[in-house]
CHARMM internal coordinates of N, CA and C (Angstrom, degrees):
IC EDIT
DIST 1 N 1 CA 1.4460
DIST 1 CA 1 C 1.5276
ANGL 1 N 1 CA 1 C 108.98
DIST 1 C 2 N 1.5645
ANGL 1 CA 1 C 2 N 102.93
DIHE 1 N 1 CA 1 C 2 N 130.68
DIST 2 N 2 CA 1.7915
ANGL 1 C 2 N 2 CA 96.69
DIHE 1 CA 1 C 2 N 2 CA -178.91
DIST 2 CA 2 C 1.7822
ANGL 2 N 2 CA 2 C 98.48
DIHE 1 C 2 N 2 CA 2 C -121.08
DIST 2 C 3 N 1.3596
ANGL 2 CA 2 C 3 N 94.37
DIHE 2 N 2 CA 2 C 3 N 144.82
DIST 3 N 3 CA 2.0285
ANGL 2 C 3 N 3 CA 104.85
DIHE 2 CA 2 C 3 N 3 CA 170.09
DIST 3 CA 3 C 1.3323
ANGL 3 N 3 CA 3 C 90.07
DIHE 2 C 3 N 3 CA 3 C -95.63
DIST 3 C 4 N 2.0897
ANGL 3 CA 3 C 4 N 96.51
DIHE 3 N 3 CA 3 C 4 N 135.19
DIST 4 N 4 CA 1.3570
ANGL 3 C 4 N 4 CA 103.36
DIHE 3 CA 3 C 4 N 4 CA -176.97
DIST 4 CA 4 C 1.6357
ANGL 4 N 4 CA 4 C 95.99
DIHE 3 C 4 N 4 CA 4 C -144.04
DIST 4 C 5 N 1.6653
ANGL 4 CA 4 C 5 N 124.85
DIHE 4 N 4 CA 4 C 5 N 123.71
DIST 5 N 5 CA 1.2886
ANGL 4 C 5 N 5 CA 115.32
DIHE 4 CA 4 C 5 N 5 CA -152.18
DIST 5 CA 5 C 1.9355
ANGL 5 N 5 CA 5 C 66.79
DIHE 4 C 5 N 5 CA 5 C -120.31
DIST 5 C 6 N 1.7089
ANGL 5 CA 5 C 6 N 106.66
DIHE 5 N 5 CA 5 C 6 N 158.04
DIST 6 N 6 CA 1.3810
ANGL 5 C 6 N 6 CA 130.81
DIHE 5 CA 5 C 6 N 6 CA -179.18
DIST 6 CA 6 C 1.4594
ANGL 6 N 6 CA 6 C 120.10
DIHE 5 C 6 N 6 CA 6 C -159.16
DIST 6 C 7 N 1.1299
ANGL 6 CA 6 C 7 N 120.97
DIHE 6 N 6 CA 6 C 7 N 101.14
DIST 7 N 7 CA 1.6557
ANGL 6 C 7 N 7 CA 161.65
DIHE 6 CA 6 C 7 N 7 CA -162.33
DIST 7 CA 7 C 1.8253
ANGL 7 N 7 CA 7 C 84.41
DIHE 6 C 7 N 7 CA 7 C -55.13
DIST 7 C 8 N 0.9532
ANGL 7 CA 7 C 8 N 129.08
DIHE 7 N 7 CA 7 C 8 N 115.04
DIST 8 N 8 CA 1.2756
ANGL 7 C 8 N 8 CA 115.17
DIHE 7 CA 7 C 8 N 8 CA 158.74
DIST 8 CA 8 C 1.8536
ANGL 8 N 8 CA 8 C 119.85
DIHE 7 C 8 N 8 CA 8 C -118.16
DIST 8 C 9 N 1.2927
ANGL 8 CA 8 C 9 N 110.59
DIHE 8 N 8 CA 8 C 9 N 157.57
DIST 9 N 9 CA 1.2649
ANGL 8 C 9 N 9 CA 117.50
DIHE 8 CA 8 C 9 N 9 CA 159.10
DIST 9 CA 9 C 1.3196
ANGL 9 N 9 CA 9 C 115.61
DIHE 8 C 9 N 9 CA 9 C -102.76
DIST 9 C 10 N 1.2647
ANGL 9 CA 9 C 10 N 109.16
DIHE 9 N 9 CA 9 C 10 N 155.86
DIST 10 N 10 CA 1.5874
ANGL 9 C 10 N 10 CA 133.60
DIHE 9 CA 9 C 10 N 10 CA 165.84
DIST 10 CA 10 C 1.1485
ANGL 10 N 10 CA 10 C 142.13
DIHE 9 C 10 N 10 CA 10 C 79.56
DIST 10 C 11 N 1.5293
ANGL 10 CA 10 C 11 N 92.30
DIHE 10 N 10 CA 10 C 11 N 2.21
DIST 11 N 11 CA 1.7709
ANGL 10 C 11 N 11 CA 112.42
DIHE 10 CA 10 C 11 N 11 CA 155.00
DIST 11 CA 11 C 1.5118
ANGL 11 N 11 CA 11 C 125.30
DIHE 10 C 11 N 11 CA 11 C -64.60
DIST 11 C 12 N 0.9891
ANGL 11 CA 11 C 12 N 109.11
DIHE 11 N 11 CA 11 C 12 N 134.39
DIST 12 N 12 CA 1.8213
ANGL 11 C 12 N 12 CA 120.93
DIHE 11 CA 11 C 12 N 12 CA -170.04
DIST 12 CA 12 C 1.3430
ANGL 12 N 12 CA 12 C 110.42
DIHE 11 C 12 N 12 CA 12 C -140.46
DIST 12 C 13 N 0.9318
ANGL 12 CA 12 C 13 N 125.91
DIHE 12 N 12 CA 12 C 13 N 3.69
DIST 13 N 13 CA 1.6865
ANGL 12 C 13 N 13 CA 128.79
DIHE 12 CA 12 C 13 N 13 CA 163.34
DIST 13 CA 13 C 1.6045
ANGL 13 N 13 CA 13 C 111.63
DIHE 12 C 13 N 13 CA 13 C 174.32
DIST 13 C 14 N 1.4097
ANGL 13 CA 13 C 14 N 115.02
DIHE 13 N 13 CA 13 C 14 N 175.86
DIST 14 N 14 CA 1.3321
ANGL 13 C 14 N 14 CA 133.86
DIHE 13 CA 13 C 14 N 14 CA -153.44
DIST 14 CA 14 C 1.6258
ANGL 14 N 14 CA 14 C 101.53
DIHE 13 C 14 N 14 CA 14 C -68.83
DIST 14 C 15 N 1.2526
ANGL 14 CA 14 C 15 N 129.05
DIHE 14 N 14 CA 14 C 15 N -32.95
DIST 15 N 15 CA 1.1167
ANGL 14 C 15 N 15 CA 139.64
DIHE 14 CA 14 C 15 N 15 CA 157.64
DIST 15 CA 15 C 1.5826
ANGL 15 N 15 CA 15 C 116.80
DIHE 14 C 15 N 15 CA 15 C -34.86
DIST 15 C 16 N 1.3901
ANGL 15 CA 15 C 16 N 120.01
DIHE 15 N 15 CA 15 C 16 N -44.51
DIST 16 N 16 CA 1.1669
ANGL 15 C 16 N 16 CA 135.13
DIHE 15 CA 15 C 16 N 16 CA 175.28
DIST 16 CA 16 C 1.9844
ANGL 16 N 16 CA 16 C 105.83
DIHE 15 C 16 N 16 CA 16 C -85.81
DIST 16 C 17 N 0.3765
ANGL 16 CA 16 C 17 N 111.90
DIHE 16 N 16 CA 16 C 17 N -63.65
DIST 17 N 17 CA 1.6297
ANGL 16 C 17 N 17 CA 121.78
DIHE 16 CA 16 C 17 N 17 CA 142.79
DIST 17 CA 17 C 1.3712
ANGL 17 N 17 CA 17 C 116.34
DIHE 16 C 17 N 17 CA 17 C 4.88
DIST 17 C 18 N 1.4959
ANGL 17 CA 17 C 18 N 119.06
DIHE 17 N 17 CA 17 C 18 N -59.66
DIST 18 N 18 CA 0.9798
ANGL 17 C 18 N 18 CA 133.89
DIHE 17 CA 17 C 18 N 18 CA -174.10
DIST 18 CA 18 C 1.1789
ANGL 18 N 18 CA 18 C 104.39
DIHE 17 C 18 N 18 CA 18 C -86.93
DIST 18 C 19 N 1.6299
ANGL 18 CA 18 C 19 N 105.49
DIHE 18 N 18 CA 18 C 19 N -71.14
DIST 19 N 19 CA 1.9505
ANGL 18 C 19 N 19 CA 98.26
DIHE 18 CA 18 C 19 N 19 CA -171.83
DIST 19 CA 19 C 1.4317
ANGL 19 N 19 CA 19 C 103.85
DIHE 18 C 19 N 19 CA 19 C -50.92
DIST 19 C 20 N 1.4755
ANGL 19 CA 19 C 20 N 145.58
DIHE 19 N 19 CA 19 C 20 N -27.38
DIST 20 N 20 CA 1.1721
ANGL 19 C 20 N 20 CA 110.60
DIHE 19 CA 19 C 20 N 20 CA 157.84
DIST 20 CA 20 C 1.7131
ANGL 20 N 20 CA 20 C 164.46
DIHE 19 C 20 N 20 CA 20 C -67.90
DIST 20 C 21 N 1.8830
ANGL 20 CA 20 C 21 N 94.60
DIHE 20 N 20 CA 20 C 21 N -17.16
DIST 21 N 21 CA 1.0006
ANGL 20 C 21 N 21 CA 107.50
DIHE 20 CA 20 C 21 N 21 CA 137.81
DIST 21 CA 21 C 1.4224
ANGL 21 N 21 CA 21 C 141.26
DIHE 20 C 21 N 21 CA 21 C -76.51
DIST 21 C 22 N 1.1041
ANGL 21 CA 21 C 22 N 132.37
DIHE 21 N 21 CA 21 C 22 N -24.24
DIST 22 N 22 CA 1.2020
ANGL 21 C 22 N 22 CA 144.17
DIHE 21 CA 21 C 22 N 22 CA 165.41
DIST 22 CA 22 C 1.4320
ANGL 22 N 22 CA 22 C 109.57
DIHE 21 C 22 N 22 CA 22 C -58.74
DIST 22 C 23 N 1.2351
ANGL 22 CA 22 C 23 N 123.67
DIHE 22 N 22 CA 22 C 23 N -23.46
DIST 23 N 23 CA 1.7166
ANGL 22 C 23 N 23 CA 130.22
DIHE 22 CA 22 C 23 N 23 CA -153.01
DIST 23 CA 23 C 1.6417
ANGL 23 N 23 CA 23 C 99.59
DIHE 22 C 23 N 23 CA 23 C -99.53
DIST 23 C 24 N 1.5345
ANGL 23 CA 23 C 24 N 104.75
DIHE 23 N 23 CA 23 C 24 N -35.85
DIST 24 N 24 CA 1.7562
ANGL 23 C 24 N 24 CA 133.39
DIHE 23 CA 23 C 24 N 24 CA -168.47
DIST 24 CA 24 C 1.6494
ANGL 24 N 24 CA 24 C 113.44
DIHE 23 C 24 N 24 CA 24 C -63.72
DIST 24 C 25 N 1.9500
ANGL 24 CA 24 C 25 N 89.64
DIHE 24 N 24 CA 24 C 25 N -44.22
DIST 25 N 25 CA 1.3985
ANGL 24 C 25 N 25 CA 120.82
DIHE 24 CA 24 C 25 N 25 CA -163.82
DIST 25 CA 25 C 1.7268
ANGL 25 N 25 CA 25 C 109.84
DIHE 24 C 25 N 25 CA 25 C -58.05
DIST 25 C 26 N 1.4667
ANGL 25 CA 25 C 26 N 89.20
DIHE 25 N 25 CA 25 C 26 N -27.58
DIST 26 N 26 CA 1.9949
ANGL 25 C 26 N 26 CA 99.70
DIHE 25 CA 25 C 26 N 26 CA -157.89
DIST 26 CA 26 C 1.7520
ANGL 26 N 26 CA 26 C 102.00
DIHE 25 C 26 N 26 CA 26 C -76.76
DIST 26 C 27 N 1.0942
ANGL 26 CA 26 C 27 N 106.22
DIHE 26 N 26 CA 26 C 27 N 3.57
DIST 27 N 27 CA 1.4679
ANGL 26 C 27 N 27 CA 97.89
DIHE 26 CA 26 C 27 N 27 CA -160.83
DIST 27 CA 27 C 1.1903
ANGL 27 N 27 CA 27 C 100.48
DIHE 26 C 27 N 27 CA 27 C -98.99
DIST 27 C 28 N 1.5701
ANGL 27 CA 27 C 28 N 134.81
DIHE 27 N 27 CA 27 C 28 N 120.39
DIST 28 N 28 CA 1.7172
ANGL 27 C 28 N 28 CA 138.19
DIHE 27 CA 27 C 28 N 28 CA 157.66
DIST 28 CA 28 C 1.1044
ANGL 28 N 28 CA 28 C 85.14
DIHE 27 C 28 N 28 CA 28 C -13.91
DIST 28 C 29 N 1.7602
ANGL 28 CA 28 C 29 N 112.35
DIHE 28 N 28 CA 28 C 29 N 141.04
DIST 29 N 29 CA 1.4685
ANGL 28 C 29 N 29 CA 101.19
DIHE 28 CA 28 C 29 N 29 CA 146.62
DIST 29 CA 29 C 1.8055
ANGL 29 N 29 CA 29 C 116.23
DIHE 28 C 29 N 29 CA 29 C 125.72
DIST 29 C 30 N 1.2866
ANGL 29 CA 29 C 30 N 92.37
DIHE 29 N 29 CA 29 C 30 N -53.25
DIST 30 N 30 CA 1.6676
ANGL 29 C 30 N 30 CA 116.92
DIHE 29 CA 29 C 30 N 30 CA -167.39
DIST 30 CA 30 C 1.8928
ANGL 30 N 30 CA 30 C 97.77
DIHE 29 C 30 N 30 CA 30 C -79.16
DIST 30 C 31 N 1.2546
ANGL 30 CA 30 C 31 N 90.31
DIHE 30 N 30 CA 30 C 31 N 109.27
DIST 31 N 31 CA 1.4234
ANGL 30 C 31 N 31 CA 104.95
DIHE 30 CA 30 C 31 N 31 CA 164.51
DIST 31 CA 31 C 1.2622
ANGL 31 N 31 CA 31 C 137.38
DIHE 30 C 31 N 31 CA 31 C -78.79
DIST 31 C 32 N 1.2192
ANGL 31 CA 31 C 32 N 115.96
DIHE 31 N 31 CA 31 C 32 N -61.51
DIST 32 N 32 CA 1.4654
ANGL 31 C 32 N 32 CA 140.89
DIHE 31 CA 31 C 32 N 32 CA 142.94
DIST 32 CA 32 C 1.6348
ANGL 32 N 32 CA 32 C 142.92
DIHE 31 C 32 N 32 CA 32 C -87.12
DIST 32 C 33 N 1.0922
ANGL 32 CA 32 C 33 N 140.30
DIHE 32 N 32 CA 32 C 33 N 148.45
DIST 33 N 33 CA 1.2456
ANGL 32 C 33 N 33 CA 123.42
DIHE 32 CA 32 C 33 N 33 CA 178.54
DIST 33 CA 33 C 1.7192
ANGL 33 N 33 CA 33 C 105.79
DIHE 32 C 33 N 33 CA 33 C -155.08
DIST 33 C 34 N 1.1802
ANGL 33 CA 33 C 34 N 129.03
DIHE 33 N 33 CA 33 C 34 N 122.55
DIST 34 N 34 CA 1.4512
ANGL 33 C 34 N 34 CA 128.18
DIHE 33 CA 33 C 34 N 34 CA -172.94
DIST 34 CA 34 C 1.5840
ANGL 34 N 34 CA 34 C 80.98
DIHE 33 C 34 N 34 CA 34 C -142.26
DIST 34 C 35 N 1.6893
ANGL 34 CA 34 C 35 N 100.33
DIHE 34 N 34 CA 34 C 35 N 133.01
DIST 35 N 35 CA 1.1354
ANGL 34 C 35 N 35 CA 94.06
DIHE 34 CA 34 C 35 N 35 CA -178.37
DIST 35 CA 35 C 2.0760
ANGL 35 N 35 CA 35 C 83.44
DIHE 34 C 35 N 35 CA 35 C -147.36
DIST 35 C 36 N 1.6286
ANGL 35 CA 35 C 36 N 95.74
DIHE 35 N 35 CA 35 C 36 N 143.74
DIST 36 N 36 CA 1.4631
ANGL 35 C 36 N 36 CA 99.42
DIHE 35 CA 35 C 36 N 36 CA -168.79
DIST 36 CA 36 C 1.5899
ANGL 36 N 36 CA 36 C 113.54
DIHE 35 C 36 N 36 CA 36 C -123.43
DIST 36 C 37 N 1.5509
ANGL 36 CA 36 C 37 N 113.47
DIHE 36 N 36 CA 36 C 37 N 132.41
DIST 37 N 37 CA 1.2273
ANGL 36 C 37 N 37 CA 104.05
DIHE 36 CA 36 C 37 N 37 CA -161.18
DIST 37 CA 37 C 1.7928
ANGL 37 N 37 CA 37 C 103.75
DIHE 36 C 37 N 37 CA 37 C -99.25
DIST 37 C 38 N 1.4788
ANGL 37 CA 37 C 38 N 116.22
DIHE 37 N 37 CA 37 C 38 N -6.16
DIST 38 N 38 CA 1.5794
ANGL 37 C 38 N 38 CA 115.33
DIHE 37 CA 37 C 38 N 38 CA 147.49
DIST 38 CA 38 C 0.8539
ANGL 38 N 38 CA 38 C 140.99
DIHE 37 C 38 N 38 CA 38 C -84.27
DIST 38 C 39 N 1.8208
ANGL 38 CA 38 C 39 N 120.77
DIHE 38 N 38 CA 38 C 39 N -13.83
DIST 39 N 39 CA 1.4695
ANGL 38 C 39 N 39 CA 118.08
DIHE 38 CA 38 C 39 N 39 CA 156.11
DIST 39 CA 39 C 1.7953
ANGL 39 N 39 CA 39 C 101.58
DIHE 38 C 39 N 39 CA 39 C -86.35
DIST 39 C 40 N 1.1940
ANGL 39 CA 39 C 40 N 127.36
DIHE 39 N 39 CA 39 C 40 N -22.56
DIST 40 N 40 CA 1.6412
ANGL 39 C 40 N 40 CA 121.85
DIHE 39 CA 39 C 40 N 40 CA -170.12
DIST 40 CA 40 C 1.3213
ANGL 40 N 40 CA 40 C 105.14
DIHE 39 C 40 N 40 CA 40 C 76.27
DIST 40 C 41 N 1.4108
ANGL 40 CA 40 C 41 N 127.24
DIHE 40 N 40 CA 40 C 41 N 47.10
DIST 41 N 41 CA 1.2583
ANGL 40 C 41 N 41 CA 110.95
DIHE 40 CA 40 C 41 N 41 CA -167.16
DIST 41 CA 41 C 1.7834
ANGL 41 N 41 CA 41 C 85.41
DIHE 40 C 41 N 41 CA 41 C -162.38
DIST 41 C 42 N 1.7506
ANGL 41 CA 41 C 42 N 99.70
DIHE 41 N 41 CA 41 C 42 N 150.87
DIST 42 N 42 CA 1.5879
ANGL 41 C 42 N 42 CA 112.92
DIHE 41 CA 41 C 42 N 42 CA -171.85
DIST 42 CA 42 C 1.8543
ANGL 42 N 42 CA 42 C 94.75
DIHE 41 C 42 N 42 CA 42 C -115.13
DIST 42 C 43 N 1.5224
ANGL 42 CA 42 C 43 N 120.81
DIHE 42 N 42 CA 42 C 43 N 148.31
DIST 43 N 43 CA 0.9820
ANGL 42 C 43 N 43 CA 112.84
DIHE 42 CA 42 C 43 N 43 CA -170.37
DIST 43 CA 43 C 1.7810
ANGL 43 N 43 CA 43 C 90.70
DIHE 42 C 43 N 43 CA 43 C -139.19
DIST 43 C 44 N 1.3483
ANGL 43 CA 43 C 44 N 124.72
DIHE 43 N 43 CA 43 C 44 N 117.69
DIST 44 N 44 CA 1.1046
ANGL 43 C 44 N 44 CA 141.49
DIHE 43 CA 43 C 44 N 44 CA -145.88
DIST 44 CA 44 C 1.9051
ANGL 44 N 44 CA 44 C 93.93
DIHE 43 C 44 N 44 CA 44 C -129.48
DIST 44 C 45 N 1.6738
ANGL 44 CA 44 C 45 N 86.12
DIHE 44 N 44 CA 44 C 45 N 144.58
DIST 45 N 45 CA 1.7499
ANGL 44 C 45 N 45 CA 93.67
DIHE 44 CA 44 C 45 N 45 CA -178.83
DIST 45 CA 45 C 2.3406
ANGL 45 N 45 CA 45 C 77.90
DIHE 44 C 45 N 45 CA 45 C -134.80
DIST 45 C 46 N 1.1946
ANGL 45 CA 45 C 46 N 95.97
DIHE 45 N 45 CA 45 C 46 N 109.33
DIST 46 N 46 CA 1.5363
ANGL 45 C 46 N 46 CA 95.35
DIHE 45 CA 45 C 46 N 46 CA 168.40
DIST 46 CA 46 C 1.7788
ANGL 46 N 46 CA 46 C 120.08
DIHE 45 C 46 N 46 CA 46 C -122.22
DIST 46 C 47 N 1.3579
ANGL 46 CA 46 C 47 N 115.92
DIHE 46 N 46 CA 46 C 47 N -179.82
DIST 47 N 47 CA 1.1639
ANGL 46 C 47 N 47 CA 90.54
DIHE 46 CA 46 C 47 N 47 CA 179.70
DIST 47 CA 47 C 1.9158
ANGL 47 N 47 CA 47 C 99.71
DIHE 46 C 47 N 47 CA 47 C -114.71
DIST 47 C 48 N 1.0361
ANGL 47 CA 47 C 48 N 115.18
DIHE 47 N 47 CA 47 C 48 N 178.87
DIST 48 N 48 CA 1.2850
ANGL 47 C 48 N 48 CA 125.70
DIHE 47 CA 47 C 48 N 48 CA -162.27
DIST 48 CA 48 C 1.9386
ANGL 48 N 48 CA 48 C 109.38
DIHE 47 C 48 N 48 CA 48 C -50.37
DIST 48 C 49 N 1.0954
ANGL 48 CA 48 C 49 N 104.33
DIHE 48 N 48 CA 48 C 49 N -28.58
DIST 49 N 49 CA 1.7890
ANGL 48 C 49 N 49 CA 101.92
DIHE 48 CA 48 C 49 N 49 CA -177.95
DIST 49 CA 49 C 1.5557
ANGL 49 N 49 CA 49 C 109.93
DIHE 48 C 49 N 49 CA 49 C -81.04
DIST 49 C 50 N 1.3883
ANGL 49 CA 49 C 50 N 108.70
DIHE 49 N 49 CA 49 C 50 N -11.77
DIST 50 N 50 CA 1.5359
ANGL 49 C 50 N 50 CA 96.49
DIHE 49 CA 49 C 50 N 50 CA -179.35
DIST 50 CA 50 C 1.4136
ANGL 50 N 50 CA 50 C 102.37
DIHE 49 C 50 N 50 CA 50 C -84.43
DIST 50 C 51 N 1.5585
ANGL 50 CA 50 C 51 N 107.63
DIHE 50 N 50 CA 50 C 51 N 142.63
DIST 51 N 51 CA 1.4723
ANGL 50 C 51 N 51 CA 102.12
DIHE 50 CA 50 C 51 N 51 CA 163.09
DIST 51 CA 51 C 1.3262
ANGL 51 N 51 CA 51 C 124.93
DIHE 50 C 51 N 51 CA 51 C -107.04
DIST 51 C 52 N 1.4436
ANGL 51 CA 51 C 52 N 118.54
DIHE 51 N 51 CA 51 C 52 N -162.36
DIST 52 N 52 CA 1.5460
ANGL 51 C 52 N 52 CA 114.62
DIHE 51 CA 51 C 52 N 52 CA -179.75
DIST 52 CA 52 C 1.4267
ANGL 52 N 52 CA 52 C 114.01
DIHE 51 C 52 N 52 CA 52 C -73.65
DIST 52 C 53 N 1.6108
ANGL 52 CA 52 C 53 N 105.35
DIHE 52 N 52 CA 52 C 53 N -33.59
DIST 53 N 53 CA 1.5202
ANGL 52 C 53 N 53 CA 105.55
DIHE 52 CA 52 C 53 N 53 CA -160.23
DIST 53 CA 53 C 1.3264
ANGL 53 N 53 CA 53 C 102.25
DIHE 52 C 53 N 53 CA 53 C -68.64
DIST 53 C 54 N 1.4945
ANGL 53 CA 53 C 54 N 119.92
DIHE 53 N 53 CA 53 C 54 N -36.21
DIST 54 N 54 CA 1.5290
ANGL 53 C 54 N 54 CA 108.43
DIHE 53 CA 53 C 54 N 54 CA -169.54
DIST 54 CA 54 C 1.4912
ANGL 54 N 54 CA 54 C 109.97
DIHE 53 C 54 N 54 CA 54 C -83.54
DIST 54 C 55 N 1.8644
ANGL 54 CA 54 C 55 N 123.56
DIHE 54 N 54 CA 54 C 55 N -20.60
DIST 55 N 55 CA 1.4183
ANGL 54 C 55 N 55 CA 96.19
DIHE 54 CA 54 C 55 N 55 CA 167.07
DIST 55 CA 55 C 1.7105
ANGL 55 N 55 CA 55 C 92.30
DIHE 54 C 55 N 55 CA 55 C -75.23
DIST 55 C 56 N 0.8746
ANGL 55 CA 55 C 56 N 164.40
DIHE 55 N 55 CA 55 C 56 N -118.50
DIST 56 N 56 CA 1.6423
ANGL 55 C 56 N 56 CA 154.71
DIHE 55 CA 55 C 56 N 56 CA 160.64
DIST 56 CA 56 C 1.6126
ANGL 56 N 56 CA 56 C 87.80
DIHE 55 C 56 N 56 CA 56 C 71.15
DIST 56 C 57 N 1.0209
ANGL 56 CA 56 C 57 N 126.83
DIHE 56 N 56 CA 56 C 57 N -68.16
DIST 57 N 57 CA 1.7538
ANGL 56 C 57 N 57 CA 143.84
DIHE 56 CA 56 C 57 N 57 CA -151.60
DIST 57 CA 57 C 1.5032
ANGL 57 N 57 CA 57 C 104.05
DIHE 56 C 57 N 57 CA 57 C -83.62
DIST 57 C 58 N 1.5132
ANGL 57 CA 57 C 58 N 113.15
DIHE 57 N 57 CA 57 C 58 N -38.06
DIST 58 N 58 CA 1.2740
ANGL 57 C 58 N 58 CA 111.19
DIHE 57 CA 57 C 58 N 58 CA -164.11
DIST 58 CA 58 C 1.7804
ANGL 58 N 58 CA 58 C 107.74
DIHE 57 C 58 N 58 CA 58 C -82.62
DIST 58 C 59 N 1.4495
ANGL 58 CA 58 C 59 N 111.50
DIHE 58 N 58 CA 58 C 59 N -30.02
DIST 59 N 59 CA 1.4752
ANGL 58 C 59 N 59 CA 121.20
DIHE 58 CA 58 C 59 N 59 CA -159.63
DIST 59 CA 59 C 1.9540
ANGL 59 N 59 CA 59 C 80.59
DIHE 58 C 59 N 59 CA 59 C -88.82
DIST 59 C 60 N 1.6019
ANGL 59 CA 59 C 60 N 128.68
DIHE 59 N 59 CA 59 C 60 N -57.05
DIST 60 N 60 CA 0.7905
ANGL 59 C 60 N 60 CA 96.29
DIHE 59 CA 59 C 60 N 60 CA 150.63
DIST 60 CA 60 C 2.0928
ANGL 60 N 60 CA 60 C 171.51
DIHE 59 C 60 N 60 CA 60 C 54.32
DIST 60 C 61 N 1.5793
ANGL 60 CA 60 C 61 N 87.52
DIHE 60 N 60 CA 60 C 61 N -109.79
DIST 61 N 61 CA 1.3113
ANGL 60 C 61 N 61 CA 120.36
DIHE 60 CA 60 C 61 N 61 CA -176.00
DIST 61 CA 61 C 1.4787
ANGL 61 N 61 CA 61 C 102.75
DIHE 60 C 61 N 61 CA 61 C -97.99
DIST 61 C 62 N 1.3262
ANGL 61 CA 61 C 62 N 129.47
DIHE 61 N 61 CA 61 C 62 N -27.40
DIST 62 N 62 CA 1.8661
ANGL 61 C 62 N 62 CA 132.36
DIHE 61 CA 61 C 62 N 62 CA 138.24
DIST 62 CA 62 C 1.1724
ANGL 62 N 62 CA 62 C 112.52
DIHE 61 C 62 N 62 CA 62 C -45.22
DIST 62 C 63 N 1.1601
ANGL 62 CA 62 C 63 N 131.26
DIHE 62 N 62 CA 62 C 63 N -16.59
DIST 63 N 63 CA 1.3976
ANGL 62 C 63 N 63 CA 111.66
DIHE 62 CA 62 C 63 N 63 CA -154.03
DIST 63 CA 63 C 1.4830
ANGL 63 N 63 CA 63 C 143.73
DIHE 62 C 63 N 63 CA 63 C 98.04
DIST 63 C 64 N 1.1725
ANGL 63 CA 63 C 64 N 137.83
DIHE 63 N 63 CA 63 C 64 N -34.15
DIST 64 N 64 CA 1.1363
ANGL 63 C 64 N 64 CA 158.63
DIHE 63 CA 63 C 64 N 64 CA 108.77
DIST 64 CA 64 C 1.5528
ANGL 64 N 64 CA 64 C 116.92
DIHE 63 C 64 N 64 CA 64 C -6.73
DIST 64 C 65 N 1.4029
ANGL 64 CA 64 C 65 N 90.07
DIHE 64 N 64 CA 64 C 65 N 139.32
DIST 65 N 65 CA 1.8802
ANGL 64 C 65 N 65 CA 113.63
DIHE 64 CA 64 C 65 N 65 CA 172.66
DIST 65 CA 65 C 1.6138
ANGL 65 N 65 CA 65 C 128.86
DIHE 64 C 65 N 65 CA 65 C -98.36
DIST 65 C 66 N 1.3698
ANGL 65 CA 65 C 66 N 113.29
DIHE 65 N 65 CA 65 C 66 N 77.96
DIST 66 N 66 CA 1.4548
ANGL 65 C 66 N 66 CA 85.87
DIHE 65 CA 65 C 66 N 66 CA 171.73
DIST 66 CA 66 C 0.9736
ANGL 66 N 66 CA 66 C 147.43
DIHE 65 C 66 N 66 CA 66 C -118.43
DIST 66 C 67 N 1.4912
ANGL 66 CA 66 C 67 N 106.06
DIHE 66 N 66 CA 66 C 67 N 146.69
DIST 67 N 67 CA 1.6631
ANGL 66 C 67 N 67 CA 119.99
DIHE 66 CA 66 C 67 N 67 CA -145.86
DIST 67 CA 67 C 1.7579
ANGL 67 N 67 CA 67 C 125.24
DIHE 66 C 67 N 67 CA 67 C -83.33
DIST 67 C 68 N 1.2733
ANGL 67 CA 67 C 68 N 98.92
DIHE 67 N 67 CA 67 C 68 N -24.35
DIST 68 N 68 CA 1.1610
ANGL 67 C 68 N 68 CA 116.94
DIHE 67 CA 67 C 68 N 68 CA 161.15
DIST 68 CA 68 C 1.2426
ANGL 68 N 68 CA 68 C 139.34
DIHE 67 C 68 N 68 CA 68 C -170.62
DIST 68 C 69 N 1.3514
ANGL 68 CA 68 C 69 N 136.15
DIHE 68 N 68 CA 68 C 69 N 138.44
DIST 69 N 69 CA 1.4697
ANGL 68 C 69 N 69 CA 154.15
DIHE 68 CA 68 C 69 N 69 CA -149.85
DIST 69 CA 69 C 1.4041
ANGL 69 N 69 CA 69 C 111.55
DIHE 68 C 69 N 69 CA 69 C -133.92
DIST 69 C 70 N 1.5197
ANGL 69 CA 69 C 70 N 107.86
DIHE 69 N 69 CA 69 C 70 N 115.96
DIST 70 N 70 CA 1.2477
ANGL 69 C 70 N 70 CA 146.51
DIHE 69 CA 69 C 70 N 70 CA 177.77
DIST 70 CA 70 C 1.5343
ANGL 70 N 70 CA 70 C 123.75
DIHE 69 C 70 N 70 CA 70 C -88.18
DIST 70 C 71 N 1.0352
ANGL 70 CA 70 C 71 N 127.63
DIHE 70 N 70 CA 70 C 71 N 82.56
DIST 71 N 71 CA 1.5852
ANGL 70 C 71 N 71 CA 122.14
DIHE 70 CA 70 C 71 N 71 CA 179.96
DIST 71 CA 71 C 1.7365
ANGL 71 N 71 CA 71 C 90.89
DIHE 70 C 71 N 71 CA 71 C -80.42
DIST 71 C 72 N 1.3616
ANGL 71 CA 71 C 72 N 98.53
DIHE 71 N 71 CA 71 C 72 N 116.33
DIST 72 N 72 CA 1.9996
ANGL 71 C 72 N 72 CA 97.37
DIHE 71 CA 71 C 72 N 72 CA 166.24
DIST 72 CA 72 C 1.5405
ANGL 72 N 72 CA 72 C 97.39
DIHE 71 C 72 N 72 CA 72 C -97.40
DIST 72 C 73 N 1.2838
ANGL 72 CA 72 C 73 N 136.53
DIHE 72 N 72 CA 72 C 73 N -6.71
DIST 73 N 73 CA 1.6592
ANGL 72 C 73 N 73 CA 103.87
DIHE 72 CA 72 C 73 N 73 CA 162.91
DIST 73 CA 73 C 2.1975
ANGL 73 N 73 CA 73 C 89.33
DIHE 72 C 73 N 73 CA 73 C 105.50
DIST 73 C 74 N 1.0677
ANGL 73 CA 73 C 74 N 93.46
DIHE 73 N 73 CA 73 C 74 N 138.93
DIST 74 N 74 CA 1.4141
ANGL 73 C 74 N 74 CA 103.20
DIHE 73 CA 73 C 74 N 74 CA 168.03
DIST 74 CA 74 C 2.2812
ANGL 74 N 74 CA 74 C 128.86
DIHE 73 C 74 N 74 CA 74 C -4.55
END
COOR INIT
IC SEED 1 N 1 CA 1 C
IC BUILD
């Protein structure tokens, strides 16, 4: 299991909020998902086969920019 925190742009309310968790959720893999629309940032518990690019792809394919991705490691 890896913690993976991701900086996002272009969320502006809870609405956005959602489609990004909801968007996170679809992916094999995704364990957790807390995603905050006052830090702008998604905080992910996945397991080792997911990679960045596809949460990268998924936030994405919402709409959303993200700017940067943090693997903190176990």
């Amino acid at each position: 299991m890896k913690k993976i925190t991701i900086e996002i742009e272009g969320m502006s309310c809870m609405g956005c909020v959602r489609n990004v968790e909801t968007s996170l959720k679809e992916l094999n893999g995704v364990k957790k998902v807390e995603v905050s629309l006052e830090d702008k940032k998604a905080v992910l518990e996945v397991s080792e086969e997911v990679s960045l690019e596809d949460l990268k792809s998924k936030i994405e394919e919402a709409g959303y920019n993200p700017v940067k991705i943090i693997q903190n490691g176990n």
